[in-house]
C-alpha positions in Angstrom: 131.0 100.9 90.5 129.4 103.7 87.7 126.2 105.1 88.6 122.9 103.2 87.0 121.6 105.3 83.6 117.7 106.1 83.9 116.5 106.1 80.6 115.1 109.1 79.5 112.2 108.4 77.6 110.5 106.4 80.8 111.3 109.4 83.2 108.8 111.6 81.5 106.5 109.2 81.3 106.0 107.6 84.5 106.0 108.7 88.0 105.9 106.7 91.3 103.1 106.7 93.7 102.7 104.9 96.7 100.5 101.9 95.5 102.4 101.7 92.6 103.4 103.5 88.6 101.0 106.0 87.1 101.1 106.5 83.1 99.2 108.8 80.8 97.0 107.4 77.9 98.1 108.0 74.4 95.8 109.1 71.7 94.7 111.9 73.0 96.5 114.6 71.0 95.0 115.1 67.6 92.5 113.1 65.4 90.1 114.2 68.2 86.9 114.8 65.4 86.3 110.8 65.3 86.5 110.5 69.0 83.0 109.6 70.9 83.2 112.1 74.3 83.6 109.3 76.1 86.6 107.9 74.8 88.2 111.2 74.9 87.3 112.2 78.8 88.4 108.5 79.1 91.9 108.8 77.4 92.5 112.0 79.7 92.9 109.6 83.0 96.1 109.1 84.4 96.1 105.3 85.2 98.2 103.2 86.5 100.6 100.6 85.2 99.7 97.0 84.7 101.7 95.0 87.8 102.7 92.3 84.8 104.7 95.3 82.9 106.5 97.0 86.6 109.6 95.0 86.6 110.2 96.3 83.3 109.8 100.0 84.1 111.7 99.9 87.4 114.5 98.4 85.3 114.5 101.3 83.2 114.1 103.6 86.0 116.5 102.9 88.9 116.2 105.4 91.0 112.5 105.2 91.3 
C-alpha cells in the first residue's frame, strides 16, 4: 500500500497540540490603517480550530 499524501498547504498552516489543532488568523498582513488596535492585537492570536472543521484537517494531514 503507497504512503498517504499530506497536503501541503495545511502543513503550514496547522500544527497539533495536545487538546487539539492550533491555526493562525488571517487578515493581519496589510490594510492595517483601518484596523481598530484591538482587532489587530486580536488577529495576532494563535487559536485553535473549531472541533466541527477537525475531521477535515486530519484528513488532509495524515500523519498528524
Amino acid at each position: 500500500m503507497p504512503k498517504m499524501k499530506t497536503n501541503r498547504g495545511a502543513a503550514k498552516r496547522f500544527r497539533a497540540t495536545a487538546n487539539g489543532i492550533k491555526r493562525g488568523q488571517s487578515h493581519h498582513r496589510h490594510i492595517l490603517t483601518k484596523k481598530s488596535s484591538k482587532r489587530k492585537r486580536l488577529l495576532c492570536r494563535i487559536v485553535q480550530v473549531n472541533e466541527a472543521d477537525q475531521p477535515s484537517i486530519r484528513r488532509m494531514l495524515p500523519y498528524l
